[in-house]
N, C-alpha and C positions, 0 to 999 in steps of 0.2 A: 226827748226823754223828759219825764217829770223831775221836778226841782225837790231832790232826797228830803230838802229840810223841809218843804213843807206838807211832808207825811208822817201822821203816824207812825207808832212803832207798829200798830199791827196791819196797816197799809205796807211799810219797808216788809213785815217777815211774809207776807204773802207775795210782794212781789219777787223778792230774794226764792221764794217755792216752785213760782211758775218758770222762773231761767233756770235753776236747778232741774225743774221735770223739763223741760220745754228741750236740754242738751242732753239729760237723759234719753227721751225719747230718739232723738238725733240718732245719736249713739247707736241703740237698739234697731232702727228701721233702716239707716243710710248708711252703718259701720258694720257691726258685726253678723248683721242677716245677710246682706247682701252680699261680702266679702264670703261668709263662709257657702254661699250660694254658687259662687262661682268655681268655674274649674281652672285648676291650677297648669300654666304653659308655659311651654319651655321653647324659646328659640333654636331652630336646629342651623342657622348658617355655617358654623363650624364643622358640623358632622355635613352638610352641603358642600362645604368646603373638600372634607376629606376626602368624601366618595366621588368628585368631582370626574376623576378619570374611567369609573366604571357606570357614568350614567347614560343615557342612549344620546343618541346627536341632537332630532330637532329636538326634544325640551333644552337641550343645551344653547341650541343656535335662534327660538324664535324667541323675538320679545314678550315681555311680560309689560301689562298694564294693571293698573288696580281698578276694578268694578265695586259699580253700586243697585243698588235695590233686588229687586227681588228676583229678574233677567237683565242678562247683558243685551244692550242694544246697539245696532253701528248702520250705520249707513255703509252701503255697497253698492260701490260703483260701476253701470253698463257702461260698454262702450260703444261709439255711435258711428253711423256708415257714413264716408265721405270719401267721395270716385271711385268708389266699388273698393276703400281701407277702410280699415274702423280702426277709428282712435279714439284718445281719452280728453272731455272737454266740451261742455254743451255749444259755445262759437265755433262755427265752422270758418275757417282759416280766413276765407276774403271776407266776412261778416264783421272782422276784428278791426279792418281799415277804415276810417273815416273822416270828414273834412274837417278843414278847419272851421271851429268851432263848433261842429256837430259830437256826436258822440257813435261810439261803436252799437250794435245790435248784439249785445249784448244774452246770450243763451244760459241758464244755469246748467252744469253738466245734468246728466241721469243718475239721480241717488236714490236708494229702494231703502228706505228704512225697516231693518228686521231687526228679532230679535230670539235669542234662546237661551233657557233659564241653564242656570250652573248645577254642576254637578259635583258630587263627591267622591273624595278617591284616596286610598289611605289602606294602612296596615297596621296590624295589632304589635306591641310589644310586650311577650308575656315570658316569663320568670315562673316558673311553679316553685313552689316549696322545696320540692323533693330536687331539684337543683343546687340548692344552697344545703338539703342534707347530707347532699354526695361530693361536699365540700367546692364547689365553685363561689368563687366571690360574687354576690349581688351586684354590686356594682359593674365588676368588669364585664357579667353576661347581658347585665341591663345597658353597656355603654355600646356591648357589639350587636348587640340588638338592633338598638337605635339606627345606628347605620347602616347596616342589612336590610330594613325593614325602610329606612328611607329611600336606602336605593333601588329597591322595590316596588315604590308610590313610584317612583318617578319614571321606572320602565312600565309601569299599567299606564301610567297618562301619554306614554309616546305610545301603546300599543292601541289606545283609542286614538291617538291623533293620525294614526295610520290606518283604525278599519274602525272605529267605531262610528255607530249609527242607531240613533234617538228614537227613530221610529221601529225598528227591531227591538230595542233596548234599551228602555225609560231610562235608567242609569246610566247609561253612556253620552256622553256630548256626541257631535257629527265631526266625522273628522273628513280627511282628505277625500276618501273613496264618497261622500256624499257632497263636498261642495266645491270639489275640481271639476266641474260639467263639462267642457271644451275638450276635445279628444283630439289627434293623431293616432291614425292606421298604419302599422309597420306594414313594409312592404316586405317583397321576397329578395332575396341575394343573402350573399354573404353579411354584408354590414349595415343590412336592414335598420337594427335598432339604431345603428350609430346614424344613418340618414334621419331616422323619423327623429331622433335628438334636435338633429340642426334644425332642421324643420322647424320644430316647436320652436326652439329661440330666434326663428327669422320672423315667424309669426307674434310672439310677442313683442318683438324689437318694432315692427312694424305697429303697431297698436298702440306702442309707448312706454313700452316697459322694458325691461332687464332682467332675463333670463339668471337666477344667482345662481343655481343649486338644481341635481337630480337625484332623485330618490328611489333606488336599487337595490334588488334582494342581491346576496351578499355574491351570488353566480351568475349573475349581471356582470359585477364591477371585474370578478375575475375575466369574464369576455372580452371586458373591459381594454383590460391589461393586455390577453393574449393579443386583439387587435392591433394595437400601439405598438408592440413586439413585435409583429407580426408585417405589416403595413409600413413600418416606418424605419425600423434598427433595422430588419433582417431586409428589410428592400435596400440596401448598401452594400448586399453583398451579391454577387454573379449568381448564386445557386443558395436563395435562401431557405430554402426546404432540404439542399442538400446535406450531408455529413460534412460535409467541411465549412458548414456555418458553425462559427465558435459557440452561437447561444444554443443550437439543438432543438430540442423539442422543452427548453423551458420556459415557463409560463407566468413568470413572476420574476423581480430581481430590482425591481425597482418601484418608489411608492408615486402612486397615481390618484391623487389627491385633487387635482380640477384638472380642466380642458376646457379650451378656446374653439368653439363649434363654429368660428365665424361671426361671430356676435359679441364679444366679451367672454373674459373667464367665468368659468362655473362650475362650481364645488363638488366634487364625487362624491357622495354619503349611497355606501352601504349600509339598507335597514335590514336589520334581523325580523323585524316585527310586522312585515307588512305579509299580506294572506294573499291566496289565487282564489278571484272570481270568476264569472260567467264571461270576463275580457280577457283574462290570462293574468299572469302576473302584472299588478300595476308599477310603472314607472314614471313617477313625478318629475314636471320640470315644472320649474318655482320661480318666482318671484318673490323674496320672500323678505327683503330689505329696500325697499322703495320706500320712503318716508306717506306715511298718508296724509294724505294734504286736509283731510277735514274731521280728521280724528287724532288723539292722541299714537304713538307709535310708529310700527312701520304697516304695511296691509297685510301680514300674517301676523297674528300674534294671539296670544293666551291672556284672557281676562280674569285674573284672580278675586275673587270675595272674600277667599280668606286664604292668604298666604299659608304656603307649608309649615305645618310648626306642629308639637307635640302636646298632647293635652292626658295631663296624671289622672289614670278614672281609676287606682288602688285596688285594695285589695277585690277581687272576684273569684269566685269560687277557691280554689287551694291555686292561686298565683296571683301576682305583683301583675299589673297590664297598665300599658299607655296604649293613647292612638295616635298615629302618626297619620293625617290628612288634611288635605285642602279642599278648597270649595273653587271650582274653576271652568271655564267653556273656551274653546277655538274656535276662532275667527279667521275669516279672509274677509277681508274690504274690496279685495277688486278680481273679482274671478276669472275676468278675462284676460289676466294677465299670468294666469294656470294653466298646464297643459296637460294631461292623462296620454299617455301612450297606450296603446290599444296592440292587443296579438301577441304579446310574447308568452312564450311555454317552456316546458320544460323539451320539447323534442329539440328546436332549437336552438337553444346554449346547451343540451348535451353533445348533438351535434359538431355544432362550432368549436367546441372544449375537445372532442374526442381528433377532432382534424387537427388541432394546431397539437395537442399530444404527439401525435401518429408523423405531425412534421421533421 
């Protein structure tokens, strides 16, 4: 900085002008432009909090990571054949032993690096005029809004995580029905579904993974139940079909929440949101908390760009509106550790439903 004393007075009042305009400007381009440029957001954790028990399962149950740029990207890992298994891990088992002083042969697994851009997903929160003339409090309809309207985004983003698909519908991310590609075929019998279950978690247990969690329209899970009732209480009795079984012909009484297929426990989630295709009703068997070993998270999870949160867009036409949306894509890292079940209908759980009735 120049030495004040040996300036002029009309050197000082000029430079005394330019630090005056110089914060001036400041002010004007980096304070109050900008500021009044943006829009005004509101954290909704709270109201996240509140609706906590009316939001759908997996957004509740998959991890969330924070994403960057303009697509989320992850590597996905195949799984590779070794003595007619496939498992996870580019060394093949005897490759990994080696002498002393030598080193192993050393393979990198199979990772596919893909990528798919984020999507938006959100609902409006609108207040008209003519609600506050018919004496409702603003506030109180703008608070139950909030929460209605969040818990709203967040059953659209489980209803794409269960059928949405990209290439039918630019706005939608790929959900489960597009990147669970590994199938089981239900067989015929009685306990069809329940075989092709095990099934899948023997086959991914062999692979390398941990069957968590299956994903069942909500007359599934009651099957579910009549089976377990049916098969296991009422086999304790001489005559479990008969009138002198104390349970009868009922089909519920107790909650059935996981089951042990032979592989580990794993979570029963009835989805409301999942649709019948050209396969039947799908039903997921997951892996869906396995730690990813070269990515942040577990190998299912939800890549956020812009976390859920509320943004004030004011007055529009004759109402008060916010939006409540995120920016966000679903991922699996390891496919082959997914299973789709194949063949169930509706002939078949009406069936099975209407026998254990009729028991």
């Amino acid at each position: 900085m120049a030495n004040i004393s040996a300036l002029s007075e009309a050197d000082i009042r000029k430079m005394l002008e330019g630090m005056v305009g110089d914060e001036f400007a400041k002010q004007i381009t980096t304070g109050n432009v900008t500021i009044a440029g943006q829009l005004v957001r509101q954290d909704l954790a709270d109201v996240i909090a509140l609706g906590a028990p009316n939001m759908p399962p997996l957004v509740k149950r998959f991890s969330r990571i924070i994403g960057k740029g303009a697509a989320h990207q992850w590597y996905r890992l195949t799984a590779q054949q070794y003595l007619g298994n496939m498992y996870i891990g580019g060394t093949q088992p005897p490759a990994a032993f080696f002498a002393r002083g030598g080193l192993p042969v050393s393979v990198f697994p199979n990772y596919q690096l893909v990528s798919a851009p984020y999507k938006n997903v959100g609902e409006l929160v609108t207040v008209p005029f003519m609600t506050q003339d018919e004496g409702a409090s603003f506030v109180d309809v703008r608070a139950h809004q909030k929460l209605v309207r969040t818990i709203a985004t967040r059953q659209a983003e489980e209803w794409c995580i269960c059928n949405g698909n990209a290439m039918a519908a630019a706005n939608q991310f790929d959900g489960l029905g597009v990147q669970v590609l590994r199938t089981v075929a239900m067989g015929a019998g009685t306990l069809a579904l329940f075989y092709a279950i095990a099934q899948s978690c023997r086959e991914v247990y062999e692979w390398g993974g941990q069957s968590r969690c299956v994903v069942y329209k909500p007359a599934a899970h009651q099957w579910m139940i009549n089976q377990v009732l049916t098969y296991l209480v009422r086999g304790f009795g001489a005559n479990p079909n008969g009138a002198g079984n104390i349970l009868g012909g009922t089909v519920s009484g107790f909650a059935l929440d996981s089951w042990d297929f032979g592989w580990g426990k794993v979570d029963l989630i009835p989805e409301r949101y999942l649709e019948q295709d050209s396969y039947g009703w799908p039903v997921y068997v997951l892996d869906d908390q396995s730690p990813d070993m070269l990515q942040n998270g577990n190998i299912i999870k939800m890549a956020d760009l812009h976390a859920l949160d509320m943004v004030e867009l004011g007055l529009l036409a004759s109402a008060w509106r916010d939006l409540i949306y995120e920016t966000t894509v679903f991922c699996i890292a390891v496919p082959d550790f997914q299973r789709r079940i194949t063949g169930l209908n509706d002939a078949f759980l009406n069936a099975q439903l209407a026998q254990t009735l009729a028991g």
